[in-house]
VEXDREN-2710 file (C-alpha; in Angstrom, 1 decimal):
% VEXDREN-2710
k/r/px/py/pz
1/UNK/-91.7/-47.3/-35.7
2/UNK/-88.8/-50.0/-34.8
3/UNK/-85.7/-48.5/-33.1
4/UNK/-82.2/-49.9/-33.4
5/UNK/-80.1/-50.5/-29.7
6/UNK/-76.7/-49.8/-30.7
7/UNK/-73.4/-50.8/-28.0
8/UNK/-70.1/-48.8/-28.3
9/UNK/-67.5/-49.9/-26.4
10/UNK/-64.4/-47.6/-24.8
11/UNK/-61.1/-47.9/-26.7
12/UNK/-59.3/-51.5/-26.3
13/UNK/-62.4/-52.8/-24.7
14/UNK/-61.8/-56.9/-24.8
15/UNK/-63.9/-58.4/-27.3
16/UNK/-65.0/-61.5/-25.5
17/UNK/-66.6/-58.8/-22.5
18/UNK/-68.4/-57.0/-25.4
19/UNK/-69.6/-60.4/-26.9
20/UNK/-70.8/-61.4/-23.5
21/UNK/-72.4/-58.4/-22.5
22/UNK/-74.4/-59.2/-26.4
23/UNK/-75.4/-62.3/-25.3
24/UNK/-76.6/-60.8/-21.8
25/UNK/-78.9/-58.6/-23.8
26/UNK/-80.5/-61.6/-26.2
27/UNK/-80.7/-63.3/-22.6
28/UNK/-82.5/-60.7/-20.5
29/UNK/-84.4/-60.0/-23.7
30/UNK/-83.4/-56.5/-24.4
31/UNK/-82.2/-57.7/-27.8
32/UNK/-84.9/-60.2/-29.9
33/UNK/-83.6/-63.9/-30.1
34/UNK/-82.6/-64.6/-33.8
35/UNK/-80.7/-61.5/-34.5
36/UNK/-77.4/-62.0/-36.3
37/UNK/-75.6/-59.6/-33.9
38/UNK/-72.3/-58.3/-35.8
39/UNK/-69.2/-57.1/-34.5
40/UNK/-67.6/-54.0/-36.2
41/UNK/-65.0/-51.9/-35.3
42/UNK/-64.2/-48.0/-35.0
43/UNK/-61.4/-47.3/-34.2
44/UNK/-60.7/-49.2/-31.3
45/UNK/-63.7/-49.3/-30.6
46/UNK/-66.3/-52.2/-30.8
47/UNK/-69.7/-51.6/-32.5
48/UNK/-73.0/-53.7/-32.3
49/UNK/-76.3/-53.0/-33.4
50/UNK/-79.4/-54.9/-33.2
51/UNK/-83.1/-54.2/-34.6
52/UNK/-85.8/-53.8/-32.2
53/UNK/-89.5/-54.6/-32.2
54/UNK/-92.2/-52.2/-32.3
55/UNK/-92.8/-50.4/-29.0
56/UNK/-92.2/-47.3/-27.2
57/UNK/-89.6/-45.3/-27.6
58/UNK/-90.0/-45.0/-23.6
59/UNK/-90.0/-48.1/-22.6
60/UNK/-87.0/-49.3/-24.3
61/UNK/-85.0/-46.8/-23.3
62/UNK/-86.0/-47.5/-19.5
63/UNK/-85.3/-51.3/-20.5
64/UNK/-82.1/-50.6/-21.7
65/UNK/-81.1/-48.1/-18.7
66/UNK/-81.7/-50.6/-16.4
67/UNK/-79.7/-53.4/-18.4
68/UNK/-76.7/-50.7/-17.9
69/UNK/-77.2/-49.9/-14.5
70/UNK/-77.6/-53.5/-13.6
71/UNK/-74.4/-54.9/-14.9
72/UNK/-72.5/-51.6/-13.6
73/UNK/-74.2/-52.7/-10.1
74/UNK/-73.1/-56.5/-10.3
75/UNK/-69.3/-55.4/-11.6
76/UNK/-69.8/-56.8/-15.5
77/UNK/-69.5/-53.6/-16.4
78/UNK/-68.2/-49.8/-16.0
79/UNK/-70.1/-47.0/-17.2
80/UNK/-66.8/-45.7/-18.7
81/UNK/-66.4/-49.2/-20.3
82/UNK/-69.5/-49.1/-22.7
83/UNK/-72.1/-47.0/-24.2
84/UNK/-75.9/-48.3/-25.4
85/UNK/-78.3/-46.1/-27.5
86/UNK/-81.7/-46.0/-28.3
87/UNK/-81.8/-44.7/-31.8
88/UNK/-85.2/-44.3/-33.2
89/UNK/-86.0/-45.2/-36.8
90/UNK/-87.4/-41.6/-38.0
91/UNK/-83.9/-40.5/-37.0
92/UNK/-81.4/-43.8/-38.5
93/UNK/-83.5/-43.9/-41.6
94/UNK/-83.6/-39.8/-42.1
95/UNK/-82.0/-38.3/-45.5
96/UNK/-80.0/-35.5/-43.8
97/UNK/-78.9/-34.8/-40.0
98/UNK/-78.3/-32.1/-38.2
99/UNK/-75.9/-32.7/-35.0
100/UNK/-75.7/-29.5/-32.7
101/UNK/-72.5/-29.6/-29.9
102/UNK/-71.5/-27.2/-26.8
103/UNK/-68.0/-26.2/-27.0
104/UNK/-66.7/-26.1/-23.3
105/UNK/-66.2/-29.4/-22.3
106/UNK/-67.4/-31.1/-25.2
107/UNK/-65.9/-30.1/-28.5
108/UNK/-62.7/-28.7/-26.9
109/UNK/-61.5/-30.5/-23.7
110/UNK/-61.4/-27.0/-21.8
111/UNK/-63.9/-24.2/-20.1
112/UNK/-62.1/-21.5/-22.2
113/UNK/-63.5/-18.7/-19.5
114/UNK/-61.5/-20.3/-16.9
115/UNK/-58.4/-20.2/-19.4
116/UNK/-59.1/-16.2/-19.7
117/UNK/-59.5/-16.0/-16.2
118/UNK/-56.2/-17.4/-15.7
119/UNK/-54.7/-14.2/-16.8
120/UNK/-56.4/-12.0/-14.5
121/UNK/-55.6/-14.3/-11.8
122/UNK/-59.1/-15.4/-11.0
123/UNK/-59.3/-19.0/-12.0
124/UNK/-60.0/-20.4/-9.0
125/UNK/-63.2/-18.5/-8.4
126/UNK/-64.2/-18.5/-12.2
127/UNK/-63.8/-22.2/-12.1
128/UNK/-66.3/-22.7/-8.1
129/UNK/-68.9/-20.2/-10.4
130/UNK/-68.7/-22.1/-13.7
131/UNK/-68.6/-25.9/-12.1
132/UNK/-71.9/-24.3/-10.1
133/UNK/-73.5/-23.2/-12.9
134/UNK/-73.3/-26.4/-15.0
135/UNK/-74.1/-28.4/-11.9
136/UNK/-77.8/-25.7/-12.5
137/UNK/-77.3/-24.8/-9.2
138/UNK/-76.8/-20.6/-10.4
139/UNK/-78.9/-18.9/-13.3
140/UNK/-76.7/-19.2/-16.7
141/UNK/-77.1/-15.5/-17.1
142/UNK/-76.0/-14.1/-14.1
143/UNK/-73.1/-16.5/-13.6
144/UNK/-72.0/-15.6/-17.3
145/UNK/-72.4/-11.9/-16.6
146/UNK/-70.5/-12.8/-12.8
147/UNK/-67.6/-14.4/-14.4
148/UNK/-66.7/-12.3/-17.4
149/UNK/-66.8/-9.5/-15.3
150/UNK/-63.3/-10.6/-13.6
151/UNK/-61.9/-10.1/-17.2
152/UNK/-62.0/-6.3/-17.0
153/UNK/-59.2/-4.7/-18.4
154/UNK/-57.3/-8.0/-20.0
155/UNK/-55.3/-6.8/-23.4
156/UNK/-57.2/-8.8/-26.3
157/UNK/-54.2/-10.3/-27.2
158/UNK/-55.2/-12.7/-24.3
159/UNK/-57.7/-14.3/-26.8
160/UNK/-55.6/-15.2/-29.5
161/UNK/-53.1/-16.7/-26.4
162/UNK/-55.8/-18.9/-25.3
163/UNK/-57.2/-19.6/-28.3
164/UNK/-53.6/-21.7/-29.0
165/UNK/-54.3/-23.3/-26.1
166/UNK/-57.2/-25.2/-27.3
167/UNK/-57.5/-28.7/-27.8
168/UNK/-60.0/-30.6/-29.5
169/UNK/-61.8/-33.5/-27.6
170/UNK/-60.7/-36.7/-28.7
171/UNK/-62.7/-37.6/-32.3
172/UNK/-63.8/-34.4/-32.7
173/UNK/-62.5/-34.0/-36.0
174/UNK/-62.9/-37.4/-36.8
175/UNK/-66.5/-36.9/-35.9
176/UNK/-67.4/-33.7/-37.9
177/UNK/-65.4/-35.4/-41.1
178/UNK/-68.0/-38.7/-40.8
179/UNK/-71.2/-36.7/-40.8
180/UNK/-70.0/-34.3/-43.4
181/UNK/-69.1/-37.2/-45.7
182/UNK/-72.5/-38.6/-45.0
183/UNK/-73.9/-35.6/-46.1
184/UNK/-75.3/-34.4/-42.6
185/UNK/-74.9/-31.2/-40.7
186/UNK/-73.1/-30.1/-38.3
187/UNK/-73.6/-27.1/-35.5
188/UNK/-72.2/-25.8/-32.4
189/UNK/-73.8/-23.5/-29.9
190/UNK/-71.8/-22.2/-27.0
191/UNK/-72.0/-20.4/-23.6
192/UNK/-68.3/-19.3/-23.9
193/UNK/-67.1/-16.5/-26.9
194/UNK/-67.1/-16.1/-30.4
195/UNK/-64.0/-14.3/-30.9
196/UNK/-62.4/-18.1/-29.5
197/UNK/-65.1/-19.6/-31.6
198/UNK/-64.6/-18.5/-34.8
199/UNK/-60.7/-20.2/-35.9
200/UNK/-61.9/-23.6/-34.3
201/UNK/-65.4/-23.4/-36.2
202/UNK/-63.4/-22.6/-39.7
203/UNK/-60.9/-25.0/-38.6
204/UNK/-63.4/-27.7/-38.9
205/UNK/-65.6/-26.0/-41.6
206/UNK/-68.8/-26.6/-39.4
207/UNK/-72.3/-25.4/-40.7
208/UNK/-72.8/-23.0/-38.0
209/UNK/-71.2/-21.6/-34.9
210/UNK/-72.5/-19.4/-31.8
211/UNK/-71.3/-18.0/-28.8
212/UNK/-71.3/-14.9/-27.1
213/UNK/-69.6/-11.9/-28.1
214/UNK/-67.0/-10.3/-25.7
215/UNK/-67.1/-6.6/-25.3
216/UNK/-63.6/-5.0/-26.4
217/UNK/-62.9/-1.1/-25.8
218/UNK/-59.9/0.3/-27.3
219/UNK/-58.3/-3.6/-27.6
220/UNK/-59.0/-4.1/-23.8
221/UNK/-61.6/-6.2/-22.6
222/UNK/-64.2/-4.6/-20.5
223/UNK/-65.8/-7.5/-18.6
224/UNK/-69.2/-7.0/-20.1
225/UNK/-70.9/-9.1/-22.7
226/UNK/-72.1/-8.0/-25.9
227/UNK/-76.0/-8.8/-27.2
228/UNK/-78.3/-11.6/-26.1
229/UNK/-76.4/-14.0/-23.7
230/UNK/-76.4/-17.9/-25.2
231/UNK/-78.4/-19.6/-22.4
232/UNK/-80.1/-22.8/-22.6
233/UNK/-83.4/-21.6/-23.9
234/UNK/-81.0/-19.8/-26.9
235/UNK/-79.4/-23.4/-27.6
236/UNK/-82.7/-24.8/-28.0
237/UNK/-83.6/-21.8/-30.2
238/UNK/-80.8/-22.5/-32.5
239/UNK/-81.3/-26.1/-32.6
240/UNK/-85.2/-25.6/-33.6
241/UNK/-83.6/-22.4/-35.9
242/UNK/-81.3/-24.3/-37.5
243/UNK/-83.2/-27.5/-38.6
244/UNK/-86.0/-25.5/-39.9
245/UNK/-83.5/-23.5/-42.0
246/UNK/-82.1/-26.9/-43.8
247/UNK/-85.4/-28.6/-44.0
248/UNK/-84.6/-31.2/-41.3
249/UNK/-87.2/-32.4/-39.0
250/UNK/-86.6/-32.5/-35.2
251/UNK/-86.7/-35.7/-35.0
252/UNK/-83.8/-36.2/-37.1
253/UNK/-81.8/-34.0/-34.9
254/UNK/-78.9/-34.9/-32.2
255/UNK/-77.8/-33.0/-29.2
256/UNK/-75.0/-33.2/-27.1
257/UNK/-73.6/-31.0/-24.1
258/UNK/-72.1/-32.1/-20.8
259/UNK/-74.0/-29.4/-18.3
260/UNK/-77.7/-27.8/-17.0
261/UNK/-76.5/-25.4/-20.0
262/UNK/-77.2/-28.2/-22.5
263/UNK/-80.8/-29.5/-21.0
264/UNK/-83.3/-27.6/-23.3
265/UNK/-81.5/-28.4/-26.8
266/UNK/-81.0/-32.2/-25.4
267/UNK/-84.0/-32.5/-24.7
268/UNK/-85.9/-31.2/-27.6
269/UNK/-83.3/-33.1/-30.0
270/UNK/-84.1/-36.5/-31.7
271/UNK/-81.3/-38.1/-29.7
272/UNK/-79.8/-36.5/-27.1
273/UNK/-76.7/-37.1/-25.6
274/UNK/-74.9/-36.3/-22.0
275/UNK/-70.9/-36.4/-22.8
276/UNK/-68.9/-37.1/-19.6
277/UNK/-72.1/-34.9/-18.4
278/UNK/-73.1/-33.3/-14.8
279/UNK/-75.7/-35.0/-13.2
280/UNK/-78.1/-32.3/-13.8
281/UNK/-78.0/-33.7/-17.7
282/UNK/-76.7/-37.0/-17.6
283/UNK/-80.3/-38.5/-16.0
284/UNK/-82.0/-36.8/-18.2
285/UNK/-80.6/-37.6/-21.5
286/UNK/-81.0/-40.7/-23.8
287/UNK/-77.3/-41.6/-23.8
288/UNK/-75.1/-41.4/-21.7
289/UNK/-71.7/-41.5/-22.9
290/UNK/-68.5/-41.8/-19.8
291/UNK/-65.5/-42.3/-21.8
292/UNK/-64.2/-39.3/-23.8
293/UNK/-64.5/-40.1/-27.7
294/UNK/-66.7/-37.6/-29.0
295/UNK/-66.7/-39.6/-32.3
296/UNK/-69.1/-42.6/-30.4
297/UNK/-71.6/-39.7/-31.9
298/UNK/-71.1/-41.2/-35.1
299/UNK/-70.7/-44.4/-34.4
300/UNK/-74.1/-44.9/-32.5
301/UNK/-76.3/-43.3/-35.8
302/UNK/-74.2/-43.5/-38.9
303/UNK/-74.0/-46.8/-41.2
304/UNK/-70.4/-46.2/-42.1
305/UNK/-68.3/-48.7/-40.8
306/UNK/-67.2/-51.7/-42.6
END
């Protein structure tokens, strides 16, 4: 099936670099000649999409890698200044969607264990274990189990503290309102706690929301974690869970995370997508997006925009 190369730029990009960068791509034949390339905008963003020929949904995204990494190397470009998709068909032309975030880092701008740990003093260390673990150098699990443990004997009331500490990435909200309006789904799965969860996931009126439960004794935290621990191979769980349950096929599915965390679900998604990622998942993703609008999401595989 024919796939669709879509270009985002970053906020306040200038529009004669994006329409260059366009004619680059008709150029170096990424792009077909005779395509009626047009300009529409998000935001302040730019948006262009162009229809692509039969051929492997490999190849073209190794072709269009390349383009990126080649114009980053000759200075036309930043990888911060422009993002460039791969959308397959079965996924553009699909009835429903289902999109499936982390939390940490990606829906929220913070690590909300590092927040916790703040109160017990322990940030520091919380943050070396967590930045480890996303970089995959430490099993999920044990780092999890590690880190919560320096939470022992925190008053409860520390969560609802934190939890008004949260802020939203930018587009978030913009971002879960587009694909509801379309009619799509949308999911979060996260490493971090339901009990912080829960307000931002019925703040947003998402389809479904998962964490990790936080054991509480007597309205004191006591630094263990309750039930099976949301790992990687429990992301890609939910997202194959999930899908099934609303009748959507894989392959109309889109993932997106920023750590080693996020590498199972990204992978086995449609479209998968590596948000101001660790290197661990930003090579192996199909996008890879470096400037901090989560709402590109939408952008790259809706046909909303005027």
């Amino acid at each position: 099936m024919a796939s669709s190369l879509v270009f985002v730029s970053r906020p306040s990009f200038p529009r004669d670099q994006f329409q260059d960068l366009l004619v680059l791509a008709v150029a170096e034949q990424l792009i077909p000649q005779g395509q009626e390339l047009i300009v529409k905008s998000s935001e302040e963003r730019l948006v262009a999409k162009a229809q692509l020929g039969e051929g492997s949904q490999a190849q073209v995204q190794q072709l269009a890698t390349e383009f990126v990494d080649r114009h980053v190397s000759a200075g036309t470009v930043g990888y911060s200044d422009i993002c460039l998709a791969v959308v397959p068909e079965e996924l553009s032309s699909a009835p429903q969607l289902l999109l499936l975030m982390d939390v940490d880092s990606t829906l929220i701008k913070q690590e909300v264990i590092e927040l916790l740990a703040a109160h017990a003093g322990r940030e520091k260390e919380v943050a070396e274990v967590t930045e480890a673990a996303m970089r995959g150098e430490l099993d999920f699990a044990q780092s999890l189990i590690q880190r919560v443990a320096t939470l022992k004997d925190l008053p409860d009331s520390v969560l609802a503290e934190v939890g008004q500490r949260i802020i939203f990435s930018d587009g978030a909200p913009s971002l879960v309102r587009r694909f509801h309006a379309a009619g799509h789904k949308v999911a979060v799965v996260s490493g971090g706690f339901q009990q912080i969860l829960d307000p931002l996931a019925e703040e947003l009126g998402l389809d479904h929301a998962l964490a990790n439960t936080l054991g509480i004794t007597d309205g004191v935290l006591d630094g263990t974690v309750h039930g099976q621990i949301v790992d990687r191979q429990m992301k890609e769980a939910k997202l194959r869970a999930w899908s099934s349950e609303h009748g959507i096929p894989l392959t109309a599915t889109i993932a997106a995370g920023d750590g080693a965390n996020d590498l199972d679900m990204v992978s086995a998604a449609g479209l998968g997508i590596a948000f101001n990622a660790k290197p661990a998942l930003r090579d192996q993703a199909d996008v890879r997006l470096d400037f901090g609008r989560l709402d590109v999401i939408a952008d790259l595989v809706l046909d909303d925009l005027n």
